[in-house]
N, CA, C and O atoms as CSV, one atom per row, in Angstrom:
chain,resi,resn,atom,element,x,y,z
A,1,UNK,N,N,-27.905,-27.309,-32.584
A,1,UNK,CA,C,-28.221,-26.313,-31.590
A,1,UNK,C,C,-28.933,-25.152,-32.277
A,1,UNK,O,O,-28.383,-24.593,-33.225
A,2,UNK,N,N,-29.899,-24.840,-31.925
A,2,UNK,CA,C,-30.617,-23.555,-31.888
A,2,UNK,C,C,-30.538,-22.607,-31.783
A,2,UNK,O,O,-30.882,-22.331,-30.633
A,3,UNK,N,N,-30.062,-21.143,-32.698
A,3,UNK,CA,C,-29.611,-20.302,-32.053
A,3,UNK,C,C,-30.500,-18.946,-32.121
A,3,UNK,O,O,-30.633,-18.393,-33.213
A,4,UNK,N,N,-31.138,-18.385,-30.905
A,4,UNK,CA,C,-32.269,-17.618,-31.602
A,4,UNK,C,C,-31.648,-15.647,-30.914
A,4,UNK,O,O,-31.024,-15.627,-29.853
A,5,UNK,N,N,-31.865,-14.581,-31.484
A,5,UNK,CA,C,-31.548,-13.571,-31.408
A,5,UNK,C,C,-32.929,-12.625,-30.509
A,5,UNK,O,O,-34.048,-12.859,-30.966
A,6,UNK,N,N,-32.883,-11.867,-29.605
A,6,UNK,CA,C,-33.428,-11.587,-28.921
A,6,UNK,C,C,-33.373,-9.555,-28.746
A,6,UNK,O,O,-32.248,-9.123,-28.495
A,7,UNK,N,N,-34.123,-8.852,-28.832
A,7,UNK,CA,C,-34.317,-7.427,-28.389
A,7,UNK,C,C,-33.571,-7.322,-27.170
A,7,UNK,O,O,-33.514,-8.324,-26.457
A,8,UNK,N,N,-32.823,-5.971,-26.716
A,8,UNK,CA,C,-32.443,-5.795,-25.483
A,8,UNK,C,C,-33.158,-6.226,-24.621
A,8,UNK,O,O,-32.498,-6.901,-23.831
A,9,UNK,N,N,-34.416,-6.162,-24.319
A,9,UNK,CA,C,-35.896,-5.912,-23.829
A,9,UNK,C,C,-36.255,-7.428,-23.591
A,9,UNK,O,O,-36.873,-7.813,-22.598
A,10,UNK,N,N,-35.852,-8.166,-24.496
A,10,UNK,CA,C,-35.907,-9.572,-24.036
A,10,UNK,C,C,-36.540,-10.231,-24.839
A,10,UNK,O,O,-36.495,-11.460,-24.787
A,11,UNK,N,N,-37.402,-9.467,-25.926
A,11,UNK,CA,C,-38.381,-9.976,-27.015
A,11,UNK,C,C,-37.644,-10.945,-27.995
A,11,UNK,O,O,-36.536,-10.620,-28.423
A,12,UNK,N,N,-38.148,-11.966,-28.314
A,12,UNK,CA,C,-37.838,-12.460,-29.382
A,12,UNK,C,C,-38.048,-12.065,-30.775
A,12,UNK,O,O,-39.100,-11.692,-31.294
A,13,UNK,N,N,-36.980,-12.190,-31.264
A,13,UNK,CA,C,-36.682,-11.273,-32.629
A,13,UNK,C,C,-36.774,-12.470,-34.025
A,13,UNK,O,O,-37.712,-12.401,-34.820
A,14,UNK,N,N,-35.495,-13.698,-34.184
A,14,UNK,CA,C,-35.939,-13.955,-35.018
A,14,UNK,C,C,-34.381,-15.359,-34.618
A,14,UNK,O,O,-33.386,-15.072,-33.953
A,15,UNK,N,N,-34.660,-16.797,-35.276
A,15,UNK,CA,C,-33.814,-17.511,-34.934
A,15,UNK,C,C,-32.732,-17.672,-36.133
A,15,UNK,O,O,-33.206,-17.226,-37.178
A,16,UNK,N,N,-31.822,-18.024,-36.240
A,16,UNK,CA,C,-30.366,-18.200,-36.878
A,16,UNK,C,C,-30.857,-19.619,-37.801
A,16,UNK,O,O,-30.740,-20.650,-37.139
A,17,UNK,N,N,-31.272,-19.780,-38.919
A,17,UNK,CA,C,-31.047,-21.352,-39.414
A,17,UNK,C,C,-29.679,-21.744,-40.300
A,17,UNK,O,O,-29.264,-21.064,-41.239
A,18,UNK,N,N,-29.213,-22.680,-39.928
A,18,UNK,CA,C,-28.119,-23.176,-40.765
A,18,UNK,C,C,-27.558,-24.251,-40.196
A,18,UNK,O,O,-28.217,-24.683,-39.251
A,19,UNK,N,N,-26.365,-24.957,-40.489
A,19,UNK,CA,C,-26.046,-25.735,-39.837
A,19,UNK,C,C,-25.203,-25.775,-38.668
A,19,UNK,O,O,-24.460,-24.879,-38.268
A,20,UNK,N,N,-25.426,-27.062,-38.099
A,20,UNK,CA,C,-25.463,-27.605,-36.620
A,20,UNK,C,C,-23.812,-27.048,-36.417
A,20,UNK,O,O,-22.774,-27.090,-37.078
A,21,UNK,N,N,-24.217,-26.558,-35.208
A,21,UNK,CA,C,-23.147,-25.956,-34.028
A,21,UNK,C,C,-23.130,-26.879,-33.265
A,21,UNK,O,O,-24.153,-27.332,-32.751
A,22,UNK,N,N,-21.682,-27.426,-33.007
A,22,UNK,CA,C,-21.405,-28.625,-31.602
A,22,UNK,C,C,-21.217,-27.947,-30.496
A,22,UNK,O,O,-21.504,-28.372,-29.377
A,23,UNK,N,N,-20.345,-26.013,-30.930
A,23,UNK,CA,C,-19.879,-26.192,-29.439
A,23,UNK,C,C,-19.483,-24.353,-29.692
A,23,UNK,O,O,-18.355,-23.908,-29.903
A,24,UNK,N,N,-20.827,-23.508,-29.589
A,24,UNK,CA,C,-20.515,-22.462,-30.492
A,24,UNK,C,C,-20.237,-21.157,-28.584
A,24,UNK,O,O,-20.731,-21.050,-27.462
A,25,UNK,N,N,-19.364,-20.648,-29.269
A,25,UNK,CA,C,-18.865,-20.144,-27.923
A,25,UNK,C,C,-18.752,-18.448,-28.390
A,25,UNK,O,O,-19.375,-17.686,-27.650
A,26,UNK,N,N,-18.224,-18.001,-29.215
A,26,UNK,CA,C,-18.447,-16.513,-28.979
A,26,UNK,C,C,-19.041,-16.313,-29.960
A,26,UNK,O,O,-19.255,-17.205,-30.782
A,27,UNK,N,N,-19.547,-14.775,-30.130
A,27,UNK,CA,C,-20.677,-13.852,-31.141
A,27,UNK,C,C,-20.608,-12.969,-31.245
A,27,UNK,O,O,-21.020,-12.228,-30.352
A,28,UNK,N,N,-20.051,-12.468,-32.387
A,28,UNK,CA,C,-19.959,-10.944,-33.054
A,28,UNK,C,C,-20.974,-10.427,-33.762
A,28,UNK,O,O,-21.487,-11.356,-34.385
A,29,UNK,N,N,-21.618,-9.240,-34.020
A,29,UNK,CA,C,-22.851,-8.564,-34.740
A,29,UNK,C,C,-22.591,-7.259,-35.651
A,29,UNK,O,O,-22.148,-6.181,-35.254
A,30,UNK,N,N,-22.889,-7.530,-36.685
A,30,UNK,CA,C,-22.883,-6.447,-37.380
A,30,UNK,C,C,-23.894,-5.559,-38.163
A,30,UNK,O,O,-24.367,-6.092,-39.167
A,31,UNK,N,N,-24.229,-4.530,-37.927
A,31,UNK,CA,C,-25.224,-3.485,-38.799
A,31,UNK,C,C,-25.272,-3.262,-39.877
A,31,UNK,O,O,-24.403,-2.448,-40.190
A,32,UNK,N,N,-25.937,-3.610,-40.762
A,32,UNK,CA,C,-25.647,-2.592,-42.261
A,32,UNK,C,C,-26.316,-1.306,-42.735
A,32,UNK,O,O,-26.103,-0.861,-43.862
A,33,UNK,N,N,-27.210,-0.655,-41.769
A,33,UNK,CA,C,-27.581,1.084,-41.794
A,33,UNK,C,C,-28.816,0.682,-42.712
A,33,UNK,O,O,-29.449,1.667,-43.092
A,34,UNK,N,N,-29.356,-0.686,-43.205
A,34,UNK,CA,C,-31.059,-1.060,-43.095
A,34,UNK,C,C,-32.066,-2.060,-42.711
A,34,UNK,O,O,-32.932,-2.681,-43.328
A,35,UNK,N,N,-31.699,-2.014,-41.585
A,35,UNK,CA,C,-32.490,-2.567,-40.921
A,35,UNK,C,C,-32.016,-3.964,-40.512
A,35,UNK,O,O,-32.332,-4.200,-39.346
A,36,UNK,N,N,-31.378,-4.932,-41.090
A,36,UNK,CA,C,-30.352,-5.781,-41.048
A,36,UNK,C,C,-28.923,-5.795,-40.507
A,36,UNK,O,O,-28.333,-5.068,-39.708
A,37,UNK,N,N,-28.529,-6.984,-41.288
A,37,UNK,CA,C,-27.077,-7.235,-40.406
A,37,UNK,C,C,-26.728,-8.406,-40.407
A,37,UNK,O,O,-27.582,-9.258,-40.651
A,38,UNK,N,N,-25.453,-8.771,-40.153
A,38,UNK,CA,C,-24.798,-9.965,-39.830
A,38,UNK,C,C,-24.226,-10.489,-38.865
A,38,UNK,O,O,-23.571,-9.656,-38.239
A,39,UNK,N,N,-24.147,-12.034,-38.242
A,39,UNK,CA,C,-23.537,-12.333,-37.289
A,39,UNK,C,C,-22.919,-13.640,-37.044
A,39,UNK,O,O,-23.548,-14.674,-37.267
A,40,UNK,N,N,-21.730,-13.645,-36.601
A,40,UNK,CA,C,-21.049,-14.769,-36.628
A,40,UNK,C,C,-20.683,-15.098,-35.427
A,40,UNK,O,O,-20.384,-14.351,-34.496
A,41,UNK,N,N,-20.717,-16.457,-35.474
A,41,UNK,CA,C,-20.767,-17.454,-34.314
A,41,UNK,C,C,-19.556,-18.017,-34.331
A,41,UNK,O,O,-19.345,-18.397,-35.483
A,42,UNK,N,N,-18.081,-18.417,-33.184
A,42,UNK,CA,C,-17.811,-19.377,-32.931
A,42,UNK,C,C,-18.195,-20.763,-33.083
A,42,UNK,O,O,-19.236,-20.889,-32.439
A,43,UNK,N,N,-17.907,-21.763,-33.563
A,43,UNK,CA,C,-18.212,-22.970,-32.733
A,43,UNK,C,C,-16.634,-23.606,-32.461
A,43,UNK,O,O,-15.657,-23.710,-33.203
A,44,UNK,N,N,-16.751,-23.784,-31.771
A,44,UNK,CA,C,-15.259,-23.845,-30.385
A,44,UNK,C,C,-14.777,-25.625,-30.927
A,44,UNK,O,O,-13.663,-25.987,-31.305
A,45,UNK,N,N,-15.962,-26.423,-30.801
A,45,UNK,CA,C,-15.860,-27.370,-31.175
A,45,UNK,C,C,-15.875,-28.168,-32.068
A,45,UNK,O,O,-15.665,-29.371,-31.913
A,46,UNK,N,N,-16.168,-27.519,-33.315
A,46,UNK,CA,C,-16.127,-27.472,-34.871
A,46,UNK,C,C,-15.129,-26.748,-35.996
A,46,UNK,O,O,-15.036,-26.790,-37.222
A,47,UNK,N,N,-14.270,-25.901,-34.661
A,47,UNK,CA,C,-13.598,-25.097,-35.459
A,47,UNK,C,C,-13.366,-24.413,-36.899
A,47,UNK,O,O,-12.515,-24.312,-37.782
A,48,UNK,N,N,-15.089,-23.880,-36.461
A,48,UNK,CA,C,-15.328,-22.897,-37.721
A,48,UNK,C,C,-15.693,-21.494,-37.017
A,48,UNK,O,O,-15.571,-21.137,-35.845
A,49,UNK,N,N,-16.099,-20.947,-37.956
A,49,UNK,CA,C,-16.920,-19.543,-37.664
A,49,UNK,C,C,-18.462,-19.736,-38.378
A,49,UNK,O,O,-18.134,-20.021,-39.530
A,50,UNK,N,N,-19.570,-19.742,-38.359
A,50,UNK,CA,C,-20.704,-19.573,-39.197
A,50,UNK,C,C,-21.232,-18.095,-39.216
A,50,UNK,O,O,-21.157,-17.415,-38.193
A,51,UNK,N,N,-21.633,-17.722,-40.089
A,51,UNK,CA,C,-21.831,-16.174,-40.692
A,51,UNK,C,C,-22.991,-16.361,-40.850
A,51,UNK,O,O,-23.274,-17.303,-41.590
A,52,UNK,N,N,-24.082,-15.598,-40.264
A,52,UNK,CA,C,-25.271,-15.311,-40.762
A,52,UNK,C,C,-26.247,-13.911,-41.330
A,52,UNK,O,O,-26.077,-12.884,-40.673
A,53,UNK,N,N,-26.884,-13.862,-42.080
A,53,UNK,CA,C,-27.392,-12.750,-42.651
A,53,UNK,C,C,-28.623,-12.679,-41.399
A,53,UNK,O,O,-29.284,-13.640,-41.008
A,54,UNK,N,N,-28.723,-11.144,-40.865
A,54,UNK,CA,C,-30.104,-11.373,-40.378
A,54,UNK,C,C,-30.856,-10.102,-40.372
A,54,UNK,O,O,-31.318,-9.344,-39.519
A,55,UNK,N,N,-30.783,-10.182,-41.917
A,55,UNK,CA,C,-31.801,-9.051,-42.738
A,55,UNK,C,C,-33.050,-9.753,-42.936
A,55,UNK,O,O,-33.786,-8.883,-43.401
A,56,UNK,N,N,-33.686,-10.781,-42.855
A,56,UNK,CA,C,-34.919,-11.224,-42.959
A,56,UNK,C,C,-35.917,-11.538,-41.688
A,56,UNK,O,O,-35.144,-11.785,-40.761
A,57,UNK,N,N,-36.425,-11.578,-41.507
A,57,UNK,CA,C,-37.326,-12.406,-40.674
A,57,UNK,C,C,-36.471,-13.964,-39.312
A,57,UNK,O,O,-36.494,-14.205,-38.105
A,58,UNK,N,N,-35.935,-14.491,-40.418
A,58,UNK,CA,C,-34.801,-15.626,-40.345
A,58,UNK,C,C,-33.906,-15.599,-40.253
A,58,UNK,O,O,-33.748,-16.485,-41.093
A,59,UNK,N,N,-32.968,-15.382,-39.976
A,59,UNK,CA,C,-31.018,-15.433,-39.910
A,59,UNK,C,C,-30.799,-16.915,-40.926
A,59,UNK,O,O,-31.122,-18.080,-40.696
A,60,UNK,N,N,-30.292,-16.451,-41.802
A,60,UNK,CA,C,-29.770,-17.345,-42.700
A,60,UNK,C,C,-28.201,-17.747,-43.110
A,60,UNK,O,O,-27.276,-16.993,-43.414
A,61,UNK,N,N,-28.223,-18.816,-43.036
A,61,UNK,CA,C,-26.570,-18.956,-43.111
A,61,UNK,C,C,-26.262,-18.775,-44.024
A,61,UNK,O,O,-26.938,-19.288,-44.916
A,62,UNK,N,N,-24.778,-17.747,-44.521
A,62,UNK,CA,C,-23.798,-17.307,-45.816
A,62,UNK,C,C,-22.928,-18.011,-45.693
A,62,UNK,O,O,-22.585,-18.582,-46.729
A,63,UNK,N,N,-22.337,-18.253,-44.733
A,63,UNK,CA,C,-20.801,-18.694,-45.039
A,63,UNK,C,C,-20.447,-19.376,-43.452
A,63,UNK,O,O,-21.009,-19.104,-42.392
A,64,UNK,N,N,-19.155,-20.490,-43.734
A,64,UNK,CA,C,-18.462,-20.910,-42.927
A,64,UNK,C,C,-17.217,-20.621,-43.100
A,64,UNK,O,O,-16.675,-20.809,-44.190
A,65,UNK,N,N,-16.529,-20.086,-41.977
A,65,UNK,CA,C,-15.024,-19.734,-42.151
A,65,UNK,C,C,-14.085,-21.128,-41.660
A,65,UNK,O,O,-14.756,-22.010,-41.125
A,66,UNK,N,N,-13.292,-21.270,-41.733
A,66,UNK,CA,C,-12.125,-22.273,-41.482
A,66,UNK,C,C,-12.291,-24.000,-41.600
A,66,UNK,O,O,-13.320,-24.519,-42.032
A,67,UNK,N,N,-11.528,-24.498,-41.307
A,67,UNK,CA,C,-11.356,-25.890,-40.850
A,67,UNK,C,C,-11.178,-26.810,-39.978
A,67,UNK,O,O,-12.211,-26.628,-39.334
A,68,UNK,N,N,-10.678,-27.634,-39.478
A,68,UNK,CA,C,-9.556,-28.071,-38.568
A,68,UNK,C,C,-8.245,-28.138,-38.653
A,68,UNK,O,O,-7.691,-28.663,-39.619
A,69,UNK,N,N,-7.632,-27.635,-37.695
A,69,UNK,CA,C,-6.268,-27.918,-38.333
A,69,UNK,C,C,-5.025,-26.447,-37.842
A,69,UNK,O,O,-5.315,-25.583,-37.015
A,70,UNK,N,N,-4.196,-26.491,-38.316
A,70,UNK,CA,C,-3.436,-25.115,-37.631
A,70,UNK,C,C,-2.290,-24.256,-38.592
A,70,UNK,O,O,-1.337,-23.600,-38.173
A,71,UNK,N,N,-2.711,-24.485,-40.038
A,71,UNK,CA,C,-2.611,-23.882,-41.359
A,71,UNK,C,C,-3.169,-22.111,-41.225
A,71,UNK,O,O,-3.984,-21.599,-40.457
A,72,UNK,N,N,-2.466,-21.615,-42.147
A,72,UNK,CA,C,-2.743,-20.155,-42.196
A,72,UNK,C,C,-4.356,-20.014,-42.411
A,72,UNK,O,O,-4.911,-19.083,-41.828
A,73,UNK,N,N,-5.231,-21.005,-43.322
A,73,UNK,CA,C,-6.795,-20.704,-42.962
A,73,UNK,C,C,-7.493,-21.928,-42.077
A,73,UNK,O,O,-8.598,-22.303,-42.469
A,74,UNK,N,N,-7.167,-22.294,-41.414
A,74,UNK,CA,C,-7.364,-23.476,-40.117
A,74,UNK,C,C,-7.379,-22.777,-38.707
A,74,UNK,O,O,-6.471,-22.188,-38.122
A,75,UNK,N,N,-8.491,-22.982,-38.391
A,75,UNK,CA,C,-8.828,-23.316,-37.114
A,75,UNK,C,C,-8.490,-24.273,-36.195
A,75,UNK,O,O,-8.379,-25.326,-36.822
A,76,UNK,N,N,-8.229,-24.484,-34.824
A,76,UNK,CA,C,-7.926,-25.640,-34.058
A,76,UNK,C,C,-8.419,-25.269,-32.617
A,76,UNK,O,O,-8.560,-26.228,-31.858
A,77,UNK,N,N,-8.699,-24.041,-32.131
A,77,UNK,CA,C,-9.858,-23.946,-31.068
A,77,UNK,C,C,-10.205,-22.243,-30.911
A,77,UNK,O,O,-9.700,-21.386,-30.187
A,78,UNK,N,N,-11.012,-22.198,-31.663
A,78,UNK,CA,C,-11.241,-20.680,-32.199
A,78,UNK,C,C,-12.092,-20.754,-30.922
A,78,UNK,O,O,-12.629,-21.757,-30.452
A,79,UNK,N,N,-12.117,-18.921,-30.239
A,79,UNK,CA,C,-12.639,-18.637,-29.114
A,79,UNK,C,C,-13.603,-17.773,-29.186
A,79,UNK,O,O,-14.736,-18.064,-28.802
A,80,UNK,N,N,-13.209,-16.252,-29.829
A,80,UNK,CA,C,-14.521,-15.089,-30.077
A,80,UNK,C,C,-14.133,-14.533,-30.842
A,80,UNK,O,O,-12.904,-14.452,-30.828
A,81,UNK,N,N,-14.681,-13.991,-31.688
A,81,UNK,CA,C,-14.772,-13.330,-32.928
A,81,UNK,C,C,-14.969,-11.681,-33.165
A,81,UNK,O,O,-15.862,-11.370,-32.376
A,82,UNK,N,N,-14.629,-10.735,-33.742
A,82,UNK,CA,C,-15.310,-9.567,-33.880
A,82,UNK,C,C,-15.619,-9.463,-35.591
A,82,UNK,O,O,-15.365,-10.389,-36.362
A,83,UNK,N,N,-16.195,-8.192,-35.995
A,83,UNK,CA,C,-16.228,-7.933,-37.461
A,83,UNK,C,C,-15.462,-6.828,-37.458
A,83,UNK,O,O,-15.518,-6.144,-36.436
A,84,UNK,N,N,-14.562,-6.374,-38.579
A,84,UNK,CA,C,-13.530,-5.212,-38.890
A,84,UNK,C,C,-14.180,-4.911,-40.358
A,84,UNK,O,O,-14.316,-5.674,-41.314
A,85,UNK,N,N,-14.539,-3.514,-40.205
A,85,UNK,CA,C,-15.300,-3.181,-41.301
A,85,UNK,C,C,-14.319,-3.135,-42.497
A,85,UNK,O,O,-13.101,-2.961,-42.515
A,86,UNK,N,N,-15.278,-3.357,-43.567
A,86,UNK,CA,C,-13.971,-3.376,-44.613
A,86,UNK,C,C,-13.555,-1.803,-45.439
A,86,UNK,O,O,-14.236,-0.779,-45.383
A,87,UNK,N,N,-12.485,-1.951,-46.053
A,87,UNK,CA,C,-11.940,-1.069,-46.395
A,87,UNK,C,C,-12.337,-0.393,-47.460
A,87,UNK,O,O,-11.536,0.390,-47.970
A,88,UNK,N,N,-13.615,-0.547,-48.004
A,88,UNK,CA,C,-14.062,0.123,-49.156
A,88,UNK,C,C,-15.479,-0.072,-49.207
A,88,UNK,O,O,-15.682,-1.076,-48.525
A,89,UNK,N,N,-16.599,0.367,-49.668
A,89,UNK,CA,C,-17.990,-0.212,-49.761
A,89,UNK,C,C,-18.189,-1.325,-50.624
A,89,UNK,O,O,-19.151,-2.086,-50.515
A,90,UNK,N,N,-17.264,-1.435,-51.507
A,90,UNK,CA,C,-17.444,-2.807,-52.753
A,90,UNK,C,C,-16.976,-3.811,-51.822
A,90,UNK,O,O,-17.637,-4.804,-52.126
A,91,UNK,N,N,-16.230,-4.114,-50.884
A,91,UNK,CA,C,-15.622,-5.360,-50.253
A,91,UNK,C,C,-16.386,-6.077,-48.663
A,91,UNK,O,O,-17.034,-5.146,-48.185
A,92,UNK,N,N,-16.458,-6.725,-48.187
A,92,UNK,CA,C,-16.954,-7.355,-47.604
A,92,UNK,C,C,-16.555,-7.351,-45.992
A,92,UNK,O,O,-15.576,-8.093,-46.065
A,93,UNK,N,N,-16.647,-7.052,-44.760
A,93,UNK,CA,C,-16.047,-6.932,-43.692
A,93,UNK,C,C,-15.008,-8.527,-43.103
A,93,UNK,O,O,-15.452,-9.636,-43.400
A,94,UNK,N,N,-14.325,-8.464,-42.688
A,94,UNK,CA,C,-13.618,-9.283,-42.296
A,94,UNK,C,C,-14.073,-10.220,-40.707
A,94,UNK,O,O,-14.793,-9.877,-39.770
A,95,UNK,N,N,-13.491,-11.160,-40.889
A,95,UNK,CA,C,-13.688,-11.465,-39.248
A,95,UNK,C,C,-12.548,-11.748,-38.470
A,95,UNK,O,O,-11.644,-12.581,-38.534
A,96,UNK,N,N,-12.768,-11.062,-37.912
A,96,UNK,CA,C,-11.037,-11.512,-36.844
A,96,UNK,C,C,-11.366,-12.148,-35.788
A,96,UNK,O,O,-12.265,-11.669,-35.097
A,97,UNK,N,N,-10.655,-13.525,-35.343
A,97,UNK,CA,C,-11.132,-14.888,-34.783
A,97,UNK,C,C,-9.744,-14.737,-33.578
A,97,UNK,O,O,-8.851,-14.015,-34.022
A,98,UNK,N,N,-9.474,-15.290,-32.209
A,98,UNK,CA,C,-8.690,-15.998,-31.644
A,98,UNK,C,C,-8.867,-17.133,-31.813
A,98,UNK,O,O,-9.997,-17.623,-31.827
A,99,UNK,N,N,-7.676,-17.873,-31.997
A,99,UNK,CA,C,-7.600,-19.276,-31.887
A,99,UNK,C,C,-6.377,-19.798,-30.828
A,99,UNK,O,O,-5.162,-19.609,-30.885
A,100,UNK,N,N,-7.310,-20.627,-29.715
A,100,UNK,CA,C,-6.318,-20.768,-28.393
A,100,UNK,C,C,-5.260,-21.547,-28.536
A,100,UNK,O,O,-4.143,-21.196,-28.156
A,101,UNK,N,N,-5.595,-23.099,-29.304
A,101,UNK,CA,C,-4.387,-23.680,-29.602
A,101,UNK,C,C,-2.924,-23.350,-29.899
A,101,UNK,O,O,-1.922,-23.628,-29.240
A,102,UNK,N,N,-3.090,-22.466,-31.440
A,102,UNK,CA,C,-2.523,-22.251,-31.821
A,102,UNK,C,C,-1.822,-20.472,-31.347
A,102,UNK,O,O,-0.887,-19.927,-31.934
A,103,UNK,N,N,-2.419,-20.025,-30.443
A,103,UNK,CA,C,-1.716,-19.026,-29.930
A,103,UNK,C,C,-2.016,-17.326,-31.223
A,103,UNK,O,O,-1.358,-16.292,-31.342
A,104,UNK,N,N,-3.083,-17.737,-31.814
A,104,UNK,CA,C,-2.951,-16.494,-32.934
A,104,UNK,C,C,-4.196,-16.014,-32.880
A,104,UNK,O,O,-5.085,-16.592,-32.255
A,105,UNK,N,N,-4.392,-14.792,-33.602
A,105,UNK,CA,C,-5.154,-13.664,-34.337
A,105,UNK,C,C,-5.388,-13.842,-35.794
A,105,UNK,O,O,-4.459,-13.507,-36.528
A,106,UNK,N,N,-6.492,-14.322,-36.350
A,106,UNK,CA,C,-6.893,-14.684,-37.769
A,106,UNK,C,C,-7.398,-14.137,-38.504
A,106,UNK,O,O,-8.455,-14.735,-38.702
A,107,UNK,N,N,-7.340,-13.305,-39.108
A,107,UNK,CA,C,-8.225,-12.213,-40.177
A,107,UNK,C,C,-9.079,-13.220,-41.334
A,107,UNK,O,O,-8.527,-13.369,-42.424
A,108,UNK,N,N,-10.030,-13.707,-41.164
A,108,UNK,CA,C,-10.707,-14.185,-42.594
A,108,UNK,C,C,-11.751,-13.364,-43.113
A,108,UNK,O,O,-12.559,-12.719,-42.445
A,109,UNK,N,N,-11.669,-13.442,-44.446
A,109,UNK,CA,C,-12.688,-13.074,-45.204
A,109,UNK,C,C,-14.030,-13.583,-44.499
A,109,UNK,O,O,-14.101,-14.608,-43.821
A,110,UNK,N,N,-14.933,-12.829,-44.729
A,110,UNK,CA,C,-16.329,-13.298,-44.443
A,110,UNK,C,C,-17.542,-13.446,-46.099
A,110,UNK,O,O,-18.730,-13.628,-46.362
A,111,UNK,N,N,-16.416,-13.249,-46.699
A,111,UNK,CA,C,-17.399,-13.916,-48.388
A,111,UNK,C,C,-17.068,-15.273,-48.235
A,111,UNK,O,O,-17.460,-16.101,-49.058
């Protein structure tokens, strides 16, 4: 699946590459004060999170959060996501995930 990022205004801005989303359901965004930013995707049906950089031209994929499964870093039907800034400028913002199955609130790293 294709995931492309768009101006309030409606303009096309720039598309997400990385790998395939089966079943990507919520989207969190984050600023970094140049010009960039990051954003992570649900996929509902993959039970991950995908993290993308989209300081370039391109949204590029950094990172995948979780697994399958219903372990302290497992996923089993993650729903929407936000970013929680992190606690210092050296460290990395967090992502905090629902996951419906399992009835919880997930704090993962986003390195």
């Amino acid at each position: 699946m294709l995931l492309c990022m768009y101006s309030p205004e409606g303009q096309y801005v720039s598309r997400l590459n990385g790998a395939k989303l089966v079943g990507p359901k919520g989207v969190c965004a984050q600023r970094d004060g140049r010009g960039g930013g990051r954003v992570a995707v649900v996929d509902n049906r993959g039970c991950t999170v995908a993290v993308y950089d989209v300081s370039g031209t391109e949204g590029r994929q950094t990172g995948r959060l979780g697994t399958r499964g219903s372990g302290d870093d497992q996923l089993s039907a993650p729903q929407y996501c936000a970013f929680m800034p992190a606690e210092s400028a050296e460290l990395s913002p967090s992502v905090v995930v629902t996951d419906f199955h399992t009835h919880t609130v997930k704090v993962c790293s986003s390195d």
